[in-house]
PALOLUM-384594 format. One line per field, with one value per residue (C-alpha): residue number from 1; residue in one letter; x negated, y negated, z negated. Coordinates in nm, 2 decimals. Each point is the difference from the previous one (the first is absolute). Layout:
<pts>
num [NUM; ...]
residu [a; ...]
xx [X; ...]
yy [Y; ...]
zz [Z; ...]
</pts>
This chain:
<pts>
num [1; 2; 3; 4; 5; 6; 7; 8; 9; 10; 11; 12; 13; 14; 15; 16; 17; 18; 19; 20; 21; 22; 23; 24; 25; 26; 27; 28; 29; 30; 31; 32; 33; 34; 35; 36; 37; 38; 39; 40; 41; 42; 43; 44; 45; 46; 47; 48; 49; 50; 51; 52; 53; 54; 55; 56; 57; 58; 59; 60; 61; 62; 63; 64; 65; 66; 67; 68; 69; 70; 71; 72; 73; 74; 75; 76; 77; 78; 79; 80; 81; 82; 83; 84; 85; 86; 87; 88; 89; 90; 91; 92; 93; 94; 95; 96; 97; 98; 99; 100; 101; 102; 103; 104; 105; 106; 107; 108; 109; 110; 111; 112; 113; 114; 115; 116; 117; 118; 119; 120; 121; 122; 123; 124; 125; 126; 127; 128; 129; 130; 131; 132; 133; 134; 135; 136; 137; 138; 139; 140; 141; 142; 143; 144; 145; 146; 147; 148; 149; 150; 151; 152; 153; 154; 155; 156; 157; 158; 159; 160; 161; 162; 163; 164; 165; 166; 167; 168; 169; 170; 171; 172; 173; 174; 175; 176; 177; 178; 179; 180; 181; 182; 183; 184; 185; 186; 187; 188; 189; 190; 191; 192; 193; 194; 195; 196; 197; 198; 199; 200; 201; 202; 203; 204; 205; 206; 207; 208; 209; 210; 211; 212; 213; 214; 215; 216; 217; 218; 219; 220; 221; 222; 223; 224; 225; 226; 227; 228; 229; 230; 231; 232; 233; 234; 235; 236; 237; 238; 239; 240; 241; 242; 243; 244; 245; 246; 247; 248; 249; 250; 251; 252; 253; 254; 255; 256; 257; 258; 259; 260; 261; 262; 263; 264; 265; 266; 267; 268; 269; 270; 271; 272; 273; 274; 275; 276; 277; 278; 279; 280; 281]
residu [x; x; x; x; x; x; x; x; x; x; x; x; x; x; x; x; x; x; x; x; x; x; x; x; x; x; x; x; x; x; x; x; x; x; x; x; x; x; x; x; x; x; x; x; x; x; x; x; x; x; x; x; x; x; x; x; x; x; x; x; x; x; x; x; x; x; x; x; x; x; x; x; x; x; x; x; x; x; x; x; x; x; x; x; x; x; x; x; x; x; x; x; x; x; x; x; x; x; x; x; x; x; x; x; x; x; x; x; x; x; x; x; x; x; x; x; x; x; x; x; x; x; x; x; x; x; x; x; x; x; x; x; x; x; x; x; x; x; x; x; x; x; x; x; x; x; x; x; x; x; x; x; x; x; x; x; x; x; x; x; x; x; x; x; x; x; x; x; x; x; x; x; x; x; x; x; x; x; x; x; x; x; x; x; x; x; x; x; x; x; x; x; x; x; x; x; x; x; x; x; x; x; x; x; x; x; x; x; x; x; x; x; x; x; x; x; x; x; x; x; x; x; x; x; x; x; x; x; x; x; x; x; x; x; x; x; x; x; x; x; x; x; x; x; x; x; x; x; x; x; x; x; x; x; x; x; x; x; x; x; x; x; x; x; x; x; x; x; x; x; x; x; x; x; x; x; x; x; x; x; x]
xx [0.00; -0.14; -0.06; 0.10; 0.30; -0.20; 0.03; -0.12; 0.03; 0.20; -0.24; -0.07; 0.30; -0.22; -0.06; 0.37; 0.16; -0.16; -0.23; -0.35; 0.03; -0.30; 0.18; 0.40; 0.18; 0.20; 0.34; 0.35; 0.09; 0.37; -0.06; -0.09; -0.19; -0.02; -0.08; -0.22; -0.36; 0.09; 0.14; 0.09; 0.18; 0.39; 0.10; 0.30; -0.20; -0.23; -0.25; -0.33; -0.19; 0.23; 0.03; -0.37; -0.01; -0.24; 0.23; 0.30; 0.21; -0.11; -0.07; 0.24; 0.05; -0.15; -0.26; -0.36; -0.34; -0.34; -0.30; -0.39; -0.23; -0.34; -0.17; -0.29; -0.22; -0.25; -0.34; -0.15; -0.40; -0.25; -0.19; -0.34; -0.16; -0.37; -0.22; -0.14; -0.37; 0.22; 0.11; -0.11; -0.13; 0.25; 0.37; 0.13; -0.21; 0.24; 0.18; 0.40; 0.09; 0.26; 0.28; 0.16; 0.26; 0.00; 0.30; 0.05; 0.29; 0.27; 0.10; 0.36; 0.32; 0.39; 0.23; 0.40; 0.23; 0.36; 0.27; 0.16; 0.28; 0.08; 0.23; 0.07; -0.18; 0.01; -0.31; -0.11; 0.42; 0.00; 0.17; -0.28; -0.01; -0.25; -0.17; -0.19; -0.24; -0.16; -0.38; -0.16; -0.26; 0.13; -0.09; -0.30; 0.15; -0.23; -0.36; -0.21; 0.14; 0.04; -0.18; 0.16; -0.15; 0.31; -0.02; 0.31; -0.11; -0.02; 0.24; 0.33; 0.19; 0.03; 0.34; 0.03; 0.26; 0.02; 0.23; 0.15; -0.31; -0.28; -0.06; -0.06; 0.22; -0.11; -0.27; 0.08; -0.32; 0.07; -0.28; -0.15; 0.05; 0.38; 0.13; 0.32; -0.13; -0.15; 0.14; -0.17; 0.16; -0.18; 0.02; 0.21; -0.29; -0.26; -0.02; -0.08; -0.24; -0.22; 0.12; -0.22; 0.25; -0.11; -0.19; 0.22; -0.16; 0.27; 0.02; 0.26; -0.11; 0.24; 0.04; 0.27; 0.26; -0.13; -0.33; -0.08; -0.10; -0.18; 0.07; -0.26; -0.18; -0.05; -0.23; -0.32; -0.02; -0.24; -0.11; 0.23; 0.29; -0.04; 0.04; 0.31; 0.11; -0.06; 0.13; 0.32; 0.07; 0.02; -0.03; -0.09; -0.30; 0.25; 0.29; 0.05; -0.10; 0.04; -0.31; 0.02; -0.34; -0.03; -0.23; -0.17; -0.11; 0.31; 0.09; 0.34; 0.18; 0.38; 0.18; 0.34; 0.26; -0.24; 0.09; -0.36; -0.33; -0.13; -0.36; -0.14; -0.33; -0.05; -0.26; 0.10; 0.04; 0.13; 0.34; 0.17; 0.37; 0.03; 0.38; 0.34; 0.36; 0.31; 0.26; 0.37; 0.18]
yy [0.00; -0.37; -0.22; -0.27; -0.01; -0.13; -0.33; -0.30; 0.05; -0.25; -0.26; 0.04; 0.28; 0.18; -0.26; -0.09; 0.27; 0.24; -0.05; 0.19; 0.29; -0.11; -0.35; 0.09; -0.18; 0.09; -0.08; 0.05; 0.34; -0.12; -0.16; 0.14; -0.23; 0.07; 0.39; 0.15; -0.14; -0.20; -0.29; -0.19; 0.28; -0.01; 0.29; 0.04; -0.02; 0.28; 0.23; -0.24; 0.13; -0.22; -0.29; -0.04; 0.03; 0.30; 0.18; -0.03; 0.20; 0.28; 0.37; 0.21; 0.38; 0.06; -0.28; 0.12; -0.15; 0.05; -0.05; 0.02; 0.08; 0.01; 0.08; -0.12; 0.29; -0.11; 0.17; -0.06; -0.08; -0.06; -0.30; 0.05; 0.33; 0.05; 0.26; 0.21; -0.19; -0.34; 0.11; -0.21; 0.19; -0.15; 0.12; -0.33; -0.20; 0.19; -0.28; 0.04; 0.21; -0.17; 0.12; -0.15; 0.13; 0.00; 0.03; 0.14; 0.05; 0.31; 0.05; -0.19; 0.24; -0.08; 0.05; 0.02; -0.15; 0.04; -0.12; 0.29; -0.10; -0.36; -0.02; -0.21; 0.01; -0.21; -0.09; -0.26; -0.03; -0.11; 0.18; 0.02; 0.23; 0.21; 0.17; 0.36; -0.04; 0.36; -0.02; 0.28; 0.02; -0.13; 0.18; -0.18; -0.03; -0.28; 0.18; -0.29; -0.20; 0.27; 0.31; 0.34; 0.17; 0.09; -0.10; 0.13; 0.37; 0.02; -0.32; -0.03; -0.30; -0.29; -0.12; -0.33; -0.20; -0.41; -0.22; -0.32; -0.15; 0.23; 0.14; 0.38; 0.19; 0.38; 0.17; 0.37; 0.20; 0.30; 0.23; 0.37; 0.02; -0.21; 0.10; -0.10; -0.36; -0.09; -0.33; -0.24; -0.31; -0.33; -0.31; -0.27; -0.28; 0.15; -0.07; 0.28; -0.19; 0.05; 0.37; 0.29; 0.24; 0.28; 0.09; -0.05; -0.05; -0.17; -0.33; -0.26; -0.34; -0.23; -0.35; -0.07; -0.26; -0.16; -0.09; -0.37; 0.07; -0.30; -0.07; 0.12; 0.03; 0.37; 0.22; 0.09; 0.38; 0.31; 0.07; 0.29; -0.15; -0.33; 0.24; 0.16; -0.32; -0.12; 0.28; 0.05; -0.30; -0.33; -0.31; 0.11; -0.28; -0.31; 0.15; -0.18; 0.23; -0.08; 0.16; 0.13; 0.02; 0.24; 0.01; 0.35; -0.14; 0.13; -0.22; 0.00; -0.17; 0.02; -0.11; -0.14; 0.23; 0.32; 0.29; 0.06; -0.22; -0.04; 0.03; 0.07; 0.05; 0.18; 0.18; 0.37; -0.17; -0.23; 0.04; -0.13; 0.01; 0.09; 0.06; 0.02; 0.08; -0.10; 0.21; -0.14; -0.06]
zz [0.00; 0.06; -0.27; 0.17; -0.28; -0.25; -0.08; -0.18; -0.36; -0.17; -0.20; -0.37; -0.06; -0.28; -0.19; -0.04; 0.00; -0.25; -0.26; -0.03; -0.27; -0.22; -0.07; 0.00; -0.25; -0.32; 0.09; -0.21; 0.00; 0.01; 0.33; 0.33; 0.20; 0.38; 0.05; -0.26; 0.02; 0.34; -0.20; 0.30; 0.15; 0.06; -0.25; 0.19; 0.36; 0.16; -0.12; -0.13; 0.33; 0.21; -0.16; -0.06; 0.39; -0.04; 0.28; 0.21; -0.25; -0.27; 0.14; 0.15; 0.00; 0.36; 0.03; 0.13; 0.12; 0.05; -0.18; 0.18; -0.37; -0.01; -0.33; -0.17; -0.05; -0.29; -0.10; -0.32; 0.03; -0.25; 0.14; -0.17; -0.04; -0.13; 0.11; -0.28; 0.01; -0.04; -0.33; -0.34; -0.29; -0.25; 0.13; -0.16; 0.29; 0.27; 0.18; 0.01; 0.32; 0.15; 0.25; 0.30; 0.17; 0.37; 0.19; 0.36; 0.21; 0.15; 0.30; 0.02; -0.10; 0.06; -0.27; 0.05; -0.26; -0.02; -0.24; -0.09; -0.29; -0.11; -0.35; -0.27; -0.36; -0.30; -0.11; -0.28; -0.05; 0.41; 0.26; 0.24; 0.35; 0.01; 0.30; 0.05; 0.28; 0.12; 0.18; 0.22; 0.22; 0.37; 0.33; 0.15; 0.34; 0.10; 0.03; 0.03; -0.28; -0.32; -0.09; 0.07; -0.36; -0.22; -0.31; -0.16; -0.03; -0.37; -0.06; 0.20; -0.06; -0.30; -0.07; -0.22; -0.14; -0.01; -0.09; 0.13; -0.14; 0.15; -0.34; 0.04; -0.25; 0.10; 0.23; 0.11; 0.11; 0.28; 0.03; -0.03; -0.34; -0.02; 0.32; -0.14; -0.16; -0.32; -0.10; -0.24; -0.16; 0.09; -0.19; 0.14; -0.11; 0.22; 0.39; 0.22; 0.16; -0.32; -0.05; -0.10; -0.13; 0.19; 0.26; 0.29; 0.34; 0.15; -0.05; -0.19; -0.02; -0.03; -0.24; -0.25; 0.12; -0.32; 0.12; 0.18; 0.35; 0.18; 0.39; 0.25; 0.32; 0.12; -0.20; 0.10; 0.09; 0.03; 0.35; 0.00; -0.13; 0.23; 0.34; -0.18; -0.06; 0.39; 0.14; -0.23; -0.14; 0.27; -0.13; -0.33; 0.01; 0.04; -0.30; -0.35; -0.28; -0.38; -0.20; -0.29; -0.26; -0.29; -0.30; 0.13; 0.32; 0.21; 0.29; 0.14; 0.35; 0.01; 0.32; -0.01; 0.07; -0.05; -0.18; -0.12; -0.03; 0.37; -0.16; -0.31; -0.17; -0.30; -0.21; 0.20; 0.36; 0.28; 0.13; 0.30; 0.07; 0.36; 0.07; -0.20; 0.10; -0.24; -0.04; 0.05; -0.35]
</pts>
């Protein structure tokens, strides 16, 4: 599908409409202000993800897209090393040995999601809609963009749940061991973006509705990922993104009217959205 769709994301939305979780204020218990921790949001409106222009509307039972992944591979080496003639007579003279972490890239991967059951939930005392969102390895059709190598021979699919604010609420792992799931609760406070609940290769990095994103030019892009991006993507290099920082180093781009960040960087990877299809309501 072309991403000619996305458009320019309305100015300063985040800001305004919900407030970041680290600095949410005390508020009278007797009074519901705006939708849960999106203060400025119509309580009796849509789910939090619309009105804070994150999407077009919340997700759907039938949505899909595409995401192009390409993980950071790191290797632990010891900078200095002495050779056995370099050693002092007095242990205590040894100088600290200290490690760097070097980081090289994968081949690039494509992942299918798919929104397979949307309901309602109360959480925090707010009725909230909350999504489950299955991801498998895709069929590399396109030869010369994504590597062939399966992945998903000991690990089938993750399933995870978000709500209305992107706060996961429950991961489900498939694999040799669970073929028939293993679900883990997640705590609502945490973004996925930072998640390291298990060791899940497929990736879920997505920001809270709650965090201030900042309007931006198009990222800047692996090799790999820019010729994805060329050949699947036109006119991703004019688009409006808002970018979103996080206090581990994650970088995430969010175009208007996506159902999933068109790019992120994070501590396991890159990720590019490459196609997505909405389902009728």
């Amino acid at each position: 599908m072309r991403f000619s769709r996305f458009v320019l994301v309305v100015a300063a939305v985040f800001l305004a409409a919900c407030s970041a979780s680290d600095g949410e204020k005390t508020q009278d218990p007797g009074k519901q202000v705006g939708k849960g921790d999106c203060p400025d949001c119509d309580p009796h409106g849509g789910s939090a993800f619309e009105q804070a222009d994150m999407g077009l509307r919340f997700y759907v039972t039938g949505d899909t897209w595409q995401v192009a992944w390409q993980f950071k591979v790191r290797h632990d080496m010891a900078r200095e090393a002495l050779r056995a003639d370099q050693l002092p007579d007095d242990p205590g003279e040894l100088p600290a040995v200290q490690e760097e972490r070097q980081v090289s890239l994968s081949p690039v991967y494509l992942f299918d999601y798919a929104v397979g059951l949307v309901d309602q939930q109360v959480i925090d005392n707010v009725l909230r809609e909350v999504a489950v969102i299955r991801v498998s390895q895709a069929p590399a059709a396109r030869t010369d963009l994504f590597s062939q190598e399966r992945l998903d021979r000991h690990e089938f699919a993750l399933e995870f749940a978000l709500d209305d604010l992107l706060r996961p609420t429950r991961e489900t792992f498939y694999n040799r061991e669970y073929p028939n799931g293993k679900s883990i609760e997640v705590d609502s406070e945490s973004s996925l973006s930072g998640l390291d609940s298990g060791s899940s290769l497929f990736p879920h990095n997505v920001p809270r509705v709650l965090t201030q994103g900042t309007e931006a030019a198009a990222p800047a892009m692996t090799a790999e990922l820019e010729a994805t991006a060329d050949s699947m993507v036109p006119g991703w290099r004019q688009a409006k993104y808002r970018q979103f920082l996080f206090a581990n180093g994650d970088v995430v781009y969010w175009a208007s009217g996506a159902l999933w960040p068109f790019y992120v960087d994070s501590q396991s990877g890159y990720g590019l959205l490459v196609g997505q299809t909405l389902a009728e309501r």
